[in-house]
N, C-alpha and C positions, 0 to 999 in steps of 0.2 A: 504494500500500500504506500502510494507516495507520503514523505514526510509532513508536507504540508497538508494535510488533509484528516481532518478530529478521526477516534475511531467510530465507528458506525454501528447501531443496534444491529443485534442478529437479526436471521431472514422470521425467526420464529418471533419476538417480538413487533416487530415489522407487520408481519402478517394479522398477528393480532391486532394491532389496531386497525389495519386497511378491515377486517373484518365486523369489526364493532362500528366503526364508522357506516359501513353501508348498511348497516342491519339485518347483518348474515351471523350463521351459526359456525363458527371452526371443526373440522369434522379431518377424521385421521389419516384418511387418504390424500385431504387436502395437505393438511403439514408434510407426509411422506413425500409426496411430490417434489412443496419449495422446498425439503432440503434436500431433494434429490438435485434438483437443479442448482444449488447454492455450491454442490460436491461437483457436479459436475463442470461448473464454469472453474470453480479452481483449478480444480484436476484436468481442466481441459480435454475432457471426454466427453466424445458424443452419447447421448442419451436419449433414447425414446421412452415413451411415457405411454400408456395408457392407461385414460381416465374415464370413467363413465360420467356419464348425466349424473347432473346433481353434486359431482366431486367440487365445484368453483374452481374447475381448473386456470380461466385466466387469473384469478389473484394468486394462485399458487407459484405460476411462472413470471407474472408482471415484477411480484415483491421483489424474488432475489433479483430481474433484471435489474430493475431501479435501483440494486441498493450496489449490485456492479456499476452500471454504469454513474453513481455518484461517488464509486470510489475510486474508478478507475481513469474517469472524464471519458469515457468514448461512449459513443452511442451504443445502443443493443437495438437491433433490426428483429419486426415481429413481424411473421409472414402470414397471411388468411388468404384461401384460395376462392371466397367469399364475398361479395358487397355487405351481406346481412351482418358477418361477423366483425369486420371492418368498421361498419358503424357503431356496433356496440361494445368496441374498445373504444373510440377515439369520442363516441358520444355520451357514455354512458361510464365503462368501467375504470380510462385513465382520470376526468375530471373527479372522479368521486376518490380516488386512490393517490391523488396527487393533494388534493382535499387531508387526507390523512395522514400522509405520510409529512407535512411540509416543516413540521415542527421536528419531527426527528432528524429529519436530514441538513446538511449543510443550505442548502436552496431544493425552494420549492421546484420538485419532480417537471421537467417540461418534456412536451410529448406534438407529434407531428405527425402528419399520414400522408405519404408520398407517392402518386401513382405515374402511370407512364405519360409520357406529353402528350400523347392523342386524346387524354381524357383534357386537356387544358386549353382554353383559346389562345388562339396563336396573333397576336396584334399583327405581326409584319403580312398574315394570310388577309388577316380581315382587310388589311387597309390596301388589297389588293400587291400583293410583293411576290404571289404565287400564284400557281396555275390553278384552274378551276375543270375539273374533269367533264368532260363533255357527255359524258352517262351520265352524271350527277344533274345535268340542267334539263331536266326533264320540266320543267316549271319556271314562269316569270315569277320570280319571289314578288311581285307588283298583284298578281292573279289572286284572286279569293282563291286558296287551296289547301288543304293542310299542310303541305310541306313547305310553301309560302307564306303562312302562318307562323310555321317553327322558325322558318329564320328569321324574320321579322322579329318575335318573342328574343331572339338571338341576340340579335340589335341591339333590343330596347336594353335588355339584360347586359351586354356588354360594356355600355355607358356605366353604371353603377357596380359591377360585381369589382370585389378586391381581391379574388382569388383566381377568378376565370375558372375553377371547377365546373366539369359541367354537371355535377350530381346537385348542383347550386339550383337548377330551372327545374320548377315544378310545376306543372307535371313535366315532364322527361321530352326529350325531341329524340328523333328518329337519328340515325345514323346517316341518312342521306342527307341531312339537314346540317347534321353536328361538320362532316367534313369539307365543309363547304368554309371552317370557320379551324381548323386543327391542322398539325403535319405530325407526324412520325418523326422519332427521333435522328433514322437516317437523313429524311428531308429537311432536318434542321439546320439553316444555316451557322448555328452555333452562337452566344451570346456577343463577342466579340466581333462577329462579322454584321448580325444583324442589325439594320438602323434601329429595331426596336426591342432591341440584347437588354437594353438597361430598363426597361419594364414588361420582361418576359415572363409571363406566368409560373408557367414553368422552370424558371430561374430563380423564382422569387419563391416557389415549395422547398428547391434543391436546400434554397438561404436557410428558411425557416427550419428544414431537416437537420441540419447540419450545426443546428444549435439546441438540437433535443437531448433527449435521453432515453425516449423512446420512441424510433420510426416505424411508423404501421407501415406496410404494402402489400403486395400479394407478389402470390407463387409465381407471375409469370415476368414480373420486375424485377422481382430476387433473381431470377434464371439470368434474364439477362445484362444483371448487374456482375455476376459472377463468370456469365461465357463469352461476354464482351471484353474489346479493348480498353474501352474507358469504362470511368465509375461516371455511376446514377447514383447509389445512396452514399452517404457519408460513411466514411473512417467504421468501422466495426470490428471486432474480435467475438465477438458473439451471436448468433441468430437462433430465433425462438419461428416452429415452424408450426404454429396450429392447422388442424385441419389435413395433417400430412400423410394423409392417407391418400389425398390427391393429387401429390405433390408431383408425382411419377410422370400423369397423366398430363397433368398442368404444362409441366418444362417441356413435354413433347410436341402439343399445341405449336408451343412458341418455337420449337425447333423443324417445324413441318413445314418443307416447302410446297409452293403449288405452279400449277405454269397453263394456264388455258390461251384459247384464242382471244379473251378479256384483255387479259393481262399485256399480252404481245401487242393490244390495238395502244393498250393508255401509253406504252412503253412510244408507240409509232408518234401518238398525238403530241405528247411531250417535247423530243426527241423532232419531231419533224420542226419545229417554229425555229430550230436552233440551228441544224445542218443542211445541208443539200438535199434538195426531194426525193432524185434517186437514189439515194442512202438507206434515208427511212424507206422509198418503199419497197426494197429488198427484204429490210424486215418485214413487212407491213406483209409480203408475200407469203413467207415463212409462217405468219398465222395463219393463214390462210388456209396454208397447205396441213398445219396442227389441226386446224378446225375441222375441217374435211376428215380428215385420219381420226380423230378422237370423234366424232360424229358415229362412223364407221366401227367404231370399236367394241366390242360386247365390255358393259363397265366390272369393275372386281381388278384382283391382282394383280402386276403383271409380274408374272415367275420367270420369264426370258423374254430379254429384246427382238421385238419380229425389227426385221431387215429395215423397211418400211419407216418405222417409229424411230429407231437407231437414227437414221440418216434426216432424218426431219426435225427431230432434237439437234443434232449437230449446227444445222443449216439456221434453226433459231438461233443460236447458240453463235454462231461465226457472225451473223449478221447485226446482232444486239452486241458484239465486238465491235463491228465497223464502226456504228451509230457511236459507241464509248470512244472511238478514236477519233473520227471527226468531231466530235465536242471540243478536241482540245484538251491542255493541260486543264487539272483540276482547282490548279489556283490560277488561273487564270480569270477568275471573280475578283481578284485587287482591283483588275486593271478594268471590270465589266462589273460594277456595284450594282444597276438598274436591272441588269439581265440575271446578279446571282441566284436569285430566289428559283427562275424558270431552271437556268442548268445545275445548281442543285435538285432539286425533283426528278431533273432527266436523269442526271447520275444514277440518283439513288433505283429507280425501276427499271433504266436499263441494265445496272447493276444484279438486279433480282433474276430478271429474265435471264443473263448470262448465267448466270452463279445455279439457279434454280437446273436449267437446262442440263449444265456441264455435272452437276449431282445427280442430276436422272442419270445421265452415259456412265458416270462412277460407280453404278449401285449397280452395275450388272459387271464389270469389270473389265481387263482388258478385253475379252470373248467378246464384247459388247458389238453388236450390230448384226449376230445370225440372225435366224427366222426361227418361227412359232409362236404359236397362240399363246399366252399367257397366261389363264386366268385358272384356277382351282379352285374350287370349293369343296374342295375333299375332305377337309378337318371337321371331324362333328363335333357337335357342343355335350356329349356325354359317352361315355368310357364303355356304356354299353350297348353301344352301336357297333363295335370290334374293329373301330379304325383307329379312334385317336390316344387310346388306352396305351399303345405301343409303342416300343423302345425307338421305334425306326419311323421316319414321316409314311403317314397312311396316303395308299393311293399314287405313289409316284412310282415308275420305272428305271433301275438302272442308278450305281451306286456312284457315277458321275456328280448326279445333281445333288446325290445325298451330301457330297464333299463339299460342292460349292455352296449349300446352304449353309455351310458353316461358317464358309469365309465372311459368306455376305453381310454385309453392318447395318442396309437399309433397305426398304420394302418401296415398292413402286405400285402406288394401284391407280384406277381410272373411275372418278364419280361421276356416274350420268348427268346430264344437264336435267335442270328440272327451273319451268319456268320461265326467267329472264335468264338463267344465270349457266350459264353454259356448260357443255362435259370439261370436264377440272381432271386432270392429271397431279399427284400430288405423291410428295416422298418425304419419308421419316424412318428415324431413326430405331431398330430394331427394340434397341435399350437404350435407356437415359442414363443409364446408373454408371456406367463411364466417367460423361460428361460430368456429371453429379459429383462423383470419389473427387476426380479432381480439382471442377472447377467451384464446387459452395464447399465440400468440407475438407479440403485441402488446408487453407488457414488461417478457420477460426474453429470456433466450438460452437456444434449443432444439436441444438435442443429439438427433438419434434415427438409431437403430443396429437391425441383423436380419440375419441371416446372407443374407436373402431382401427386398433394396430396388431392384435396378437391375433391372428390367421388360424383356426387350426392350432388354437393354443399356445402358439409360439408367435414372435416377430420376425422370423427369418424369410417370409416370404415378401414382408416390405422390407427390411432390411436390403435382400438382392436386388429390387427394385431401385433401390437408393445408391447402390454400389458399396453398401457399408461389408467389410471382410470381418468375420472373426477377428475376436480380438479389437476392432478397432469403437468400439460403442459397447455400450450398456441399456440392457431391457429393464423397465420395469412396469405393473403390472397394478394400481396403487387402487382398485375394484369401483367400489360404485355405494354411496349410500341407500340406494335404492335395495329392498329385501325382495330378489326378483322371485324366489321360489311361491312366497306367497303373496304377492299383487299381481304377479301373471302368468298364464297359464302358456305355453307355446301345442298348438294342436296340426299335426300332421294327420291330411286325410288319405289316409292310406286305401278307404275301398274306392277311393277314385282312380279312375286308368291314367295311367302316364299321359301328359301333355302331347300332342301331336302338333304337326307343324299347318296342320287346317283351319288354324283357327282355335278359338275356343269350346272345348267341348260343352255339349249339351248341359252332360250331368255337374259341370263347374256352375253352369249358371243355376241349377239349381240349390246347389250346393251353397253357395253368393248367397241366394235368397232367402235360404234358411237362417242361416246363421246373422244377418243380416235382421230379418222381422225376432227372431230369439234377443238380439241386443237392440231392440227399439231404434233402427239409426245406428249413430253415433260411429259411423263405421269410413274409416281410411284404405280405400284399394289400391294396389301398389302394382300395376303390372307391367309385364314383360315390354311390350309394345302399347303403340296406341290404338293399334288397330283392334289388339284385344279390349282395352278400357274402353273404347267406342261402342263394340259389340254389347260388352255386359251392360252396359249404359243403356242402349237400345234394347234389351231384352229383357231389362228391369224396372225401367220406367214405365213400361206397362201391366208389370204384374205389382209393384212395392206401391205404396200410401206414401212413402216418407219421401221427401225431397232428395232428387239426387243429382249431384253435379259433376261433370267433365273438366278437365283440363283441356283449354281450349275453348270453353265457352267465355269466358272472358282471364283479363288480367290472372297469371297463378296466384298474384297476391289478395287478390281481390275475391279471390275464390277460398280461400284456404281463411280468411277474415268472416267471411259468411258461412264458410262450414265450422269456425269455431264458435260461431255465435249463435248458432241453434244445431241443439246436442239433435233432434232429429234428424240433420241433414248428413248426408253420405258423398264424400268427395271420391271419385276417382282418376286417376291420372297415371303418368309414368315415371323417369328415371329423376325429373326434379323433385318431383313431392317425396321420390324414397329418402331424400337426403335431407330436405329443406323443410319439413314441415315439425313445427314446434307447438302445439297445440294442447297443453294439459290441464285437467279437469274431465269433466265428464261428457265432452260435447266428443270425446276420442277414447271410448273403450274397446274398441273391436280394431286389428288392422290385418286384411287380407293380403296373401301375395298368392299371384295364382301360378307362378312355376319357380323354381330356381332359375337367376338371372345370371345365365352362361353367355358369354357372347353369340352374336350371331354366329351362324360355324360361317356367313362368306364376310364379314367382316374381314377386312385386308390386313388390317395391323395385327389383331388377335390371332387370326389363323397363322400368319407367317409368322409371328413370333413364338408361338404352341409347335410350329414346325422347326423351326430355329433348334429349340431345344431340345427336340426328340432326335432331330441331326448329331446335336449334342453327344447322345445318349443318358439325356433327362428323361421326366412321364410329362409332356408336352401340355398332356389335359393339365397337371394339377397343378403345374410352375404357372399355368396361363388364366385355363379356362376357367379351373374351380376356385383359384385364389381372386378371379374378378368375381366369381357369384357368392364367393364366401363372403364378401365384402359388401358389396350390395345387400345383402341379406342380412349384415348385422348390420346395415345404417336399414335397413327397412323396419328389423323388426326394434332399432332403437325407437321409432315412433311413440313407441305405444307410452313407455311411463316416462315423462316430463318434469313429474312434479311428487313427493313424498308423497302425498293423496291416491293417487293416480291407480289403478284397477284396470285388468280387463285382459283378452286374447289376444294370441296375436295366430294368425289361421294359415299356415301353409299346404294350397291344395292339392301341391306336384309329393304325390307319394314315394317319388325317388330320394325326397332329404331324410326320411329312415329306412330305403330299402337296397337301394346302391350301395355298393363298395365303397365309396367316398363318399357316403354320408356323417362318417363318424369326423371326419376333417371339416364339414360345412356345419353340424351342431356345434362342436367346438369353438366355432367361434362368434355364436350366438351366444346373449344374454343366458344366465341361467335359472330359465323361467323356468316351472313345473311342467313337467311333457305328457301327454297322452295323445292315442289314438283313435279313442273312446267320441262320437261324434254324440253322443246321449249326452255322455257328464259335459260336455263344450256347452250345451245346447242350456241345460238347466244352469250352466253355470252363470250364461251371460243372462238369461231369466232372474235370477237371483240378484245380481246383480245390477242390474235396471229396475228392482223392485226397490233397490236400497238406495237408489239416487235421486 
């Protein structure tokens, strides 16, 4: 501890009072935590945490950070892969804990929440210093229209805001609206170059961060504050990563390239006002000739470069070279102040287009440009299909490709156009966890916490996710104040037939209905798809009394606010409300899932990654398939109890989570509610139960 600096209450007094201040109870899982994290920032060891609902785990991780970084001067960076979570640090849990803490400490606790510049208005875009996308002007912002409306709103709002967030405009504007007013951090001309550097929004969060003690952001800021050349957040030796169960999923987003006939036009439009016409329209051909070809292309994976594609990525690729060469050098904005704003933007997308391109031709290797089809869908989503259970990738020919699946580091698939929006060619990266080992927990010290980390009992299947090696972190495990064996029941319907891929079976929706009119309402559906939640929706709204709603009928927020405010009502939806919905009391004692959420089997990333590792000679299924549904499935059925009061079932109707081989890995890492099979004792239970509320 530096000399100048008093000593400091420990993290256990500390916690006490941030506790009694907000008028919460100290509870033992929460103390096991802060000092797990207090041990672990000394010690400089990674630490994962799992905490359940109800544990307080952010005071548990805020305390020690704040009382590091007031002893240390450096900031401690908190990550949420969340907006909801996000706001209930920076709105709700640092003012009230900074509140508390201000007397103990040297100076009162300051705290900041930094996100990427595209969330920020950009003055040198607004006052016209940038291009203006020509898909984007679909509208006279002058025209009565809604997205002539939002910019307008935009306008008004930019006169008076002091932060330029856009989470500031309420209600919210649309994204065609917002980038009309924002640039990306590559298109930034940087604070220095920009006429309007010295009152950057964005400049002005970086200021305010870099004088905190605690920086909020999210998972996909963190990535690329850690995989990039220059720093976004401030000076740190420590990172706290809630919600890191996403974390995986998050940085890959952000590391996913894409390359349609879209992209190659903006790259043309940009790009053409700055060089020779016949330049760009070499490019401008080059999409053309992608558009056509990805048109033509059946969408899903692609396992080998046909000839065809090879040669037409290339030709993008050479051409979106020229364009970057006839621009000229890149500081060549000294000598061109009025034009930099336009040939930064060109950089930056013809940049992508090249880069994007020459990683598609990398990802099949030097071989790259034979022939053949591409695409597989041979990975099933369960073990007892007799393909993906297996040592060896199911479904392929010939111990060639088995070789090169191993080398390969990145997957190549092709999304249909759907819409406006055209077939998207798009590549990422097999694993993150690489990336990850080296570039966030290389060094500092990584804290990462989820009510949902220990897998199958253990944390080594996010651990390998993370790239963390043996030896290199510490698990711990600190439970849940909640008494799950008696406030919920977990029931598997076993006399139901396995889920098929038809649809939803008959006997589910009646199944749905029973258990449904047995708990009065009060009932959250958590399905596979939407096409299912739509179905049962439709097929229940005809036979139920009680109100029932969709995801998709309006706002999810605005849905999930009306199904908590009348315990009759039954919300159903998909993969957001599995994670996202926080509802306790009695308006939520029943929560269905009607299969185990396996990936799709032609999902591109999950199949070739589940194939990756059976190349390996890993079990492909359970590194891949079952460690995403184990996951899913314990933030689904974390639903149900929210709150010490809280009661009730949670109903899984796919009979394979106690009859499969790998069911005993997917209960494991469920809550540990009270089990049965019994559809009678479910039935009286939730009877009972609705009699008593």
């Amino acid at each position: 501890m530096p000399k100048d600096r008093p000593e400091l209450p420990p993290v256990e007094e500390l916690l006490t009072a941030a506790v009694t201040a907000v008028g919460g109870v100290e509870r033992p899982g929460q103390v096991k935590m802060a000092q797990a994290v207090r041990d672990a920032v000394e010690s400089e060891e990674h630490l994962a945490v799992q905490a359940g609902t109800g544990t307080g785990k952010s005071l548990a991780y805020l305390v020690p950070a704040i009382r590091h970084a007031a002893e240390s001067g450096e900031a401690v960076v908190v990550s949420t892969a969340t907006i909801a979570l996000q706001r209930q640090l920076v709105d709700r849990d640092l003012p009230r804990l900074a509140d508390a803490l201000e007397g103990l400490l040297p100076h009162r606790p300051e705290f900041a929440i930094l996100k990427g510049r595209r969330n920020y208005l950009c003055r040198h875009k607004m006052a016209a210093g940038m291009p203006e996308d020509e898909d984007d002007q679909l509208f006279d912002p002058r025209e009565v229209s809604a997205t002539g409306r939002m910019v307008q709103r935009i306008q008004d709002w930019a006169n008076d805001t002091e932060t330029g967030d856009r989470d500031e405009i309420v209600p919210g504007v649309s994204d065609q609206a917002w980038r009309q007013f924002s640039v990306t951090a590559r298109e930034c001309l940087g604070a220095q170059r920009c006429p309007s550097g010295a009152e950057c929004f964005a400049e002005l969060a970086r200021e305010r961060a870099g004088k905190a003690d605690v920086v909020v952001t999210n998972h996909a800021l963190l990535a690329i504050d850690a995989m990039e050349d220059f720093a976004v957040l401030p000076e740190h030796d420590v990172v706290v990563v809630d919600e890191a169960h996403e974390l995986a999923d998050r940085v890959t987003s952000v590391v996913t390239g894409e390359l349609s006939e879209a992209t190659v036009s903006l790259a043309v439009r940009r790009a053409g006002r700055l060089i020779e016409q016949g330049v760009a329209d070499r490019l401008q051909e080059a999409g053309e000739d992608l558009r056509a070809l990805l048109a033509a292309a059946p969408p899903g994976r692609v396992d080998t470069l046909p000839q065809s594609l090879g040669m037409t990525l290339a030709l993008v690729r050479d051409s979106a070279f020229a364009c970057i060469t006839a621009l000229g050098p890149r500081n060549k904005d000294k000598d061109d102040p009025e034009n930099a704003g336009l040939r930064k933007a060109a950089f930056t997308v013809l940049d992508d287009v090249h880069d994007t391109a020459q990683r598609m031709l990398d990802a099949f290797g030097p071989a790259a440009g034979g022939t053949g089809s591409g695409l597989s869908a041979d990975d099933s989503d369960d073990p007892d299909s007799g393909a993906a259970a297996s040592k060896g990738p199911a479904g392929r020919a010939g111990g060639d490709a088995e070789a090169e699946e191993i080398h390969r580091a990145e997957v190549v698939w092709l999304e249909e156009g759907r819409g406006r929006v055209p077939p998207t060619l798009r590549v990422a990266p097999l694993s993150v966890g690489g990336m990850l080992r080296d570039k966030l927990f290389g060094d500092r010290t990584v804290v990462l916490t989820s009510a949902t980390l220990a897998l199958g009992g253990t944390f080594d299947s996010l651990a390998r996710q993370w790239g963390l090696r043996p030896g290199e972190w510490t698990g711990l495990d600190v439970g849940s104040p909640f008494d799950h064996p008696r406030r919920g029941i977990l029931y598997v319907a076993t006399h139901l037939p396995q889920p098929g891929r038809d649809g939803l079976p008959e006997a589910y929706v009646d199944e749905i209905a029973e258990l449904i009119e047995a708990a009065g309402g009060r009932t959250l559906g958590l399905f596979s798809s939407m096409r299912a939640a739509k179905a049962a929706t439709e097929a229940l709204r005809e036979r139920l009394d009680v109100p029932l709603l969709c995801q998709g009928d309006d706002s999810t927020g605005q849905l999930v606010k009306q199904f908590s405010g009348d315990p009759a009502t039954c919300l159903f939806g998909t993969l957001s409300l599995w994670q996202g919905v926080d509802v306790p009391g009695p308006s939520l004692t029943l929560v269905i899932i009607d299969r185990i959420p396996f990936p799709r089997p032609d999902d591109p990333l999950a199949s070739a990654r589940q194939r990756h590792v059976a190349a390996s000679g890993g079990n492909g299924f359970m590194a891949v398939a079952a460690t995403h549904a184990a996951l899913l499935l314990a933030q689904g059925a974390g639903r149900l109890l929210r709150s010490m009061d809280d009661r009730g079932v949670v109903a899984v109707l796919d009979p394979r989570l106690a009859t499969a081989r790998y069911s005993g890995f997917l209960l494991n890492s469920l809550p540990p509610y009270w089990r049965t099979t019994d559809p009678g004792k479910v039935r009286e239970a939730l009877r009972r139960l609705t009699a008593d509320l």
